[in-house]
N, C-alpha and C positions, 0 to 999 in steps of 0.2 A: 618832549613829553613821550607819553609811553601809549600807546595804539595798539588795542586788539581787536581786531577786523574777524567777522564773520562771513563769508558767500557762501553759499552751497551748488551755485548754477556756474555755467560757462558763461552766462550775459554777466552775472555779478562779478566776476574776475574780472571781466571787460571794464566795468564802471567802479569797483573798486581799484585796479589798478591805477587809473585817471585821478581817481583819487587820492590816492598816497601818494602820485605825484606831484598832486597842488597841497598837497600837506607837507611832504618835502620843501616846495617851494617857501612858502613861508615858515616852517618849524625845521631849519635844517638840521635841527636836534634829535628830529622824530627817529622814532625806536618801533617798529611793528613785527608783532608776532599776528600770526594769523591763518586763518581757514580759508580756502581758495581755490587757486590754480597756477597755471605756467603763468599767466599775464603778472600777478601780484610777485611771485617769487622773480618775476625778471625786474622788478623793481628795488626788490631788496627787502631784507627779514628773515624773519623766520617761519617755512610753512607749515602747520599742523599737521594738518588732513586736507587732502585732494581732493575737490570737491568729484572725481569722476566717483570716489569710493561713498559718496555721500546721497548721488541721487535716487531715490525711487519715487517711478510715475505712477502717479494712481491710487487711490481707496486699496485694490488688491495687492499691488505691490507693497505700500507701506504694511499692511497687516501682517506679509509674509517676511519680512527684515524687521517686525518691531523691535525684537530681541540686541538687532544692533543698533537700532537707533538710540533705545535706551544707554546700552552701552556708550556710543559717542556723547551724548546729552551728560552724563558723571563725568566722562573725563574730560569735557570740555569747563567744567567747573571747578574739575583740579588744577587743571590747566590757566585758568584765568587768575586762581587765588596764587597760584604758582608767581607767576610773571606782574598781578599788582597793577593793573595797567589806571592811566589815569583816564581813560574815557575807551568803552567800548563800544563802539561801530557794526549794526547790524547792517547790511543789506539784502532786502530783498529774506526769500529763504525762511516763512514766518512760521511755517510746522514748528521747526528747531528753535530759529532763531527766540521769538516767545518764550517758550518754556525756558529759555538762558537768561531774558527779559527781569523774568520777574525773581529769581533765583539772585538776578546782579543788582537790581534794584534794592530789594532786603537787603543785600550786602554790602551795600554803600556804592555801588563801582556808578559812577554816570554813564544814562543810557540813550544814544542817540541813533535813528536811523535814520537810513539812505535809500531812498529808495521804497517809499511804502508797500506793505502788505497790498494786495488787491481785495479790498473790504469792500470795494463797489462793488465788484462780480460775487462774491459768495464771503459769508464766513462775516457777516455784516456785527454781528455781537463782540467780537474779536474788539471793538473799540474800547469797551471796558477795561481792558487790560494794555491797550494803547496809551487811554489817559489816566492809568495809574502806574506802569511800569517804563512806560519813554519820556524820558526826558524833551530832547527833543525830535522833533522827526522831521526830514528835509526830501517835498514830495516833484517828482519830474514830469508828472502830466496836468494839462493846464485845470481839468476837469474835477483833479484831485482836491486842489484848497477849497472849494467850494463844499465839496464832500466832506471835508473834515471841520470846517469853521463853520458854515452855513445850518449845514444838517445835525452837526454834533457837536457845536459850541467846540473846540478843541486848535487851539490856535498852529498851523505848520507854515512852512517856510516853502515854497514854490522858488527851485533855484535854474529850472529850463531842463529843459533831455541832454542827457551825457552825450548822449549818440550825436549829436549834431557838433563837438568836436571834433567827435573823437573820427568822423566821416570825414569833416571840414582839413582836417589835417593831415587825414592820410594821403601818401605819396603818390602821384597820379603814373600810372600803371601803364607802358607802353604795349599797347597790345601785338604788335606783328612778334614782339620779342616773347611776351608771355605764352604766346600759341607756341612757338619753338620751342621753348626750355619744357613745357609739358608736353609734348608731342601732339599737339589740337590740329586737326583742318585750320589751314590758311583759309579758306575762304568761308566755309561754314558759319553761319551765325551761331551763337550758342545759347544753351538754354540751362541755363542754373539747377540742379535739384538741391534741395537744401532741406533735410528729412529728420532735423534735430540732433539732439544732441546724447542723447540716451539711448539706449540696447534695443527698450519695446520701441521705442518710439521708431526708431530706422528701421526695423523691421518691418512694421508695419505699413509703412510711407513707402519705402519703396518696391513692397508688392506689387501698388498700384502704379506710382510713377516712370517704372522700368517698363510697364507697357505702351508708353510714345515713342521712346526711338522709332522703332518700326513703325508706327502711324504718322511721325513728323520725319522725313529721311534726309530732306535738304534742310535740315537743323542737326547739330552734334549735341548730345546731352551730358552734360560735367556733375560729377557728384561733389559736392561742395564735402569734404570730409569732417566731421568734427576735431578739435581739439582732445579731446578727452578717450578719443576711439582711436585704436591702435588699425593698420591697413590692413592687415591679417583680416580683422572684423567683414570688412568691405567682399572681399575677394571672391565670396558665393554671390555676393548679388551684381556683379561687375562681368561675371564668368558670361560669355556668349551672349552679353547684354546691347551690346556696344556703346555704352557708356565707357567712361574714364572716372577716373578719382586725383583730385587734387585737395590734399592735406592742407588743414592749417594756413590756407588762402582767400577765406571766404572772402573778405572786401576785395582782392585783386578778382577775383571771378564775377563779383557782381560788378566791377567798376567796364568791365567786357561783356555781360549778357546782355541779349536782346531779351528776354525775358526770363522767368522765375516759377516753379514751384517750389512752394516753402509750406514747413509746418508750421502749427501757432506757436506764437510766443514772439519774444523778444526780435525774430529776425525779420519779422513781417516786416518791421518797421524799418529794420536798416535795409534791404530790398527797397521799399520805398523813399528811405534819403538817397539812394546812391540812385533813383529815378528808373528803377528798371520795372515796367507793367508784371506783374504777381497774381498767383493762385494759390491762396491760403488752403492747407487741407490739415485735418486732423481726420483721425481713426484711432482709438484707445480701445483701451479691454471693454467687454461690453459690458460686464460687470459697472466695472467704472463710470462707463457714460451711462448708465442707468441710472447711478445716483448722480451725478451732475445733472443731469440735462431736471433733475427735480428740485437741485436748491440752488443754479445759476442761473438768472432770468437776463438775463441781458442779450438784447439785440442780436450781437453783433460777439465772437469770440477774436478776431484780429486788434491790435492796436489801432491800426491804419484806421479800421473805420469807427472805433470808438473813439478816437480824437475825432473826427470828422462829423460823429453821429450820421453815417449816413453808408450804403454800400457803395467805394470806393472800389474795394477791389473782392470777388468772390471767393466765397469761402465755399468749400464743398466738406459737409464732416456725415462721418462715420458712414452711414449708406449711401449719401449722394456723394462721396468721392469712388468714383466705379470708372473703370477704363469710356462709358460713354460720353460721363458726364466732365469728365476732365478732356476728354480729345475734343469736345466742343467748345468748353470754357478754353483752350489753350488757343485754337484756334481766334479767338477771340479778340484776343491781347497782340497777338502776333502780326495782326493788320487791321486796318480801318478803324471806324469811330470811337469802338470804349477806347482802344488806345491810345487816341488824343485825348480823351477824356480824362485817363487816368493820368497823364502828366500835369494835366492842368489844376484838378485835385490835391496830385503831392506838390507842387508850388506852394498851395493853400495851407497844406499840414505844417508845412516846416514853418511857416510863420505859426501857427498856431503851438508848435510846441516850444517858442521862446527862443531868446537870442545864443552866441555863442558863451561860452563862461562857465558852462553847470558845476564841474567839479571844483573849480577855484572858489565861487561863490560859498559851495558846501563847505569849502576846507575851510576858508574866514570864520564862517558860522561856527564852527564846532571848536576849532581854535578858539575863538571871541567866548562861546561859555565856557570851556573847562578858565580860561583865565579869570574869567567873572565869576566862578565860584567862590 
């Protein structure tokens, strides 16, 4: 069968890639054309568009690239009618993805996602158009089916978090050798910065983050690099920092920190499978958090402790992330009781976000209806 896959983030290349390859496993036939990144194209296909050329953070950002968004939105419709596919695959990505939703839907094409919109945190009306432009939708957090079935009558498929594979299986990481090939302190514990994935985003994070070295000195600080971001990018905030940057390693780094600063989003959570104690921090344009912090009401912005409903591990955003409040909250994690606490916590989570399987499950399901059509 014929497979046209949508991501627009670095996590969705992570979780669609997992995925074409339990789609693979059963469909050895499969044919995918698709939008992405490195993970998907190491799998096999053909990539569209890059998801690095796709993302913009924020209310401000989107307003100031509409012009190309539109533009990708038509040709991603030529694009589709071109190739004919027999079931296309949103994940995640739901600005875009949406507006392709309902475009593929009138067109006949079946529409199935991976990975639901975040319709809890904001953008709650979006259902509307869920339960008349998706076929079917296959959701990875446990909290999710009850949001959709319970609250919105809309029946979805709960198939467990990708991440807990795709963690489970990675290659367990000799550390004395890993410090060598990067040139790390042999002795030094390490401490992860992981600052996102996108332009403002790293810029921002690590204004603030690059002010620990020098307040933690018997700890070395690793900058987790994105995939998407070229070292050239790194090089001003690295210069006289004494940090380091290590590319395209993040789970080798985390399977080696004593702890973690991380931005929101998707990584909170892998930080918390790989069991390393974390310091969720956002800071966005102010613009932007101005309207959010107006039509997102929810608790909690990390994963970790929206699965958990509870604060598992602190988040410091937008002015309480400040050189005081982070050299305290660091401090924190780095010895004594929250950090037994916090291990004992992600025990709890990983059971709570379901067993191993997520992508194979998924792939059955989407397999099983396009043949059931």
């Amino acid at each position: 069968m014929k497979y046209y896959i949508i991501a627009g983030e670095a996590s969705g290349d992570l979780h669609a890639s997992n995925l074409m390859k339990a789609l693979k496993e059963q469909d050895p036939n499969a044919v995918f054309r698709f939008w992405g990144g490195d993970l998907m194209q190491a799998v096999g296909g053909t990539l569209v568009r890059h998801y690095k050329d796709l993302a913009f953070m924020g209310f401000a950002e989107v307003l100031m690239n509409i012009r190309t968004i539109f533009k990708n939105i038509a040709f991603c419709k030529k694009d589709i009618a071109s190739f004919a596919p027999d079931v296309i695959i949103f994940v995640d990505y739901p600005g875009f993805n949406m507006r392709i939703a309902k475009w593929a839907k009138a067109a006949g094409y079946p529409t199935h996602y991976y990975i639901s919109p975040q319709l809890w945190a904001w953008k709650e009306n979006r259902i509307k158009a869920i339960k008349k432009d998706i076929d079917q939708m296959y959701v990875i957090l446990p909290f999710e089916k009850d949001f959709y079935e319970k609250k919105h009558q809309y029946p979805v498929h709960f198939v467990g978090h990708p991440l807990i594979d795709a963690i489970a299986q990675y290659p367990k990481v000799n550390e004395s050798e890993f410090r060598q090939i990067h040139n790390l302190d042999p002795e030094k514990p390490i401490i992860a910065l992981l600052p996102g994935s996108r332009k403002q985003e790293i810029r921002k994070m690590l204004s603030v983050m690059l002010e620990m070295p020098l307040l933690f000195p018997d700890y070395q600080f690793v900058i987790a690099g994105a995939p998407g971001q070229d070292a050239e990018f790194y090089h001003p905030f690295i210069k006289n920092s004494g940090t380091s940057l290590i590319r395209n390693k993040t789970y080798n780094l985390l399977s080696v920190a004593t702890a973690a600063l991380v931005t929101s989003g998707t990584a909170t959570l892998e930080t918390a499978l790989f069991k390393v104690p974390e310091i969720v921090c956002y800071k966005g344009n102010w613009f932007s958090y101005q309207i959010a912090k107006r039509i997102i009401t929810l608790k909690f912005i990390s994963l970790v402790n929206l699965v958990m409903d509870k604060e598992v591990v602190t988040e410091l955003i937008q002015g309480e992330l400040n050189r005081h409040r982070l050299r305290e909250e660091l401090a924190k994690i780095l010895d004594g009781k929250k950090r037994q606490q916090i291990f004992s916590d992600y025990h709890d989570l990983e059971k709570k976000l379901g067993g191993r399987g997520a992508s194979r499950q998924a792939a059955r399901l989407i397999i099983s209806a396009i043949q059931n059509t």
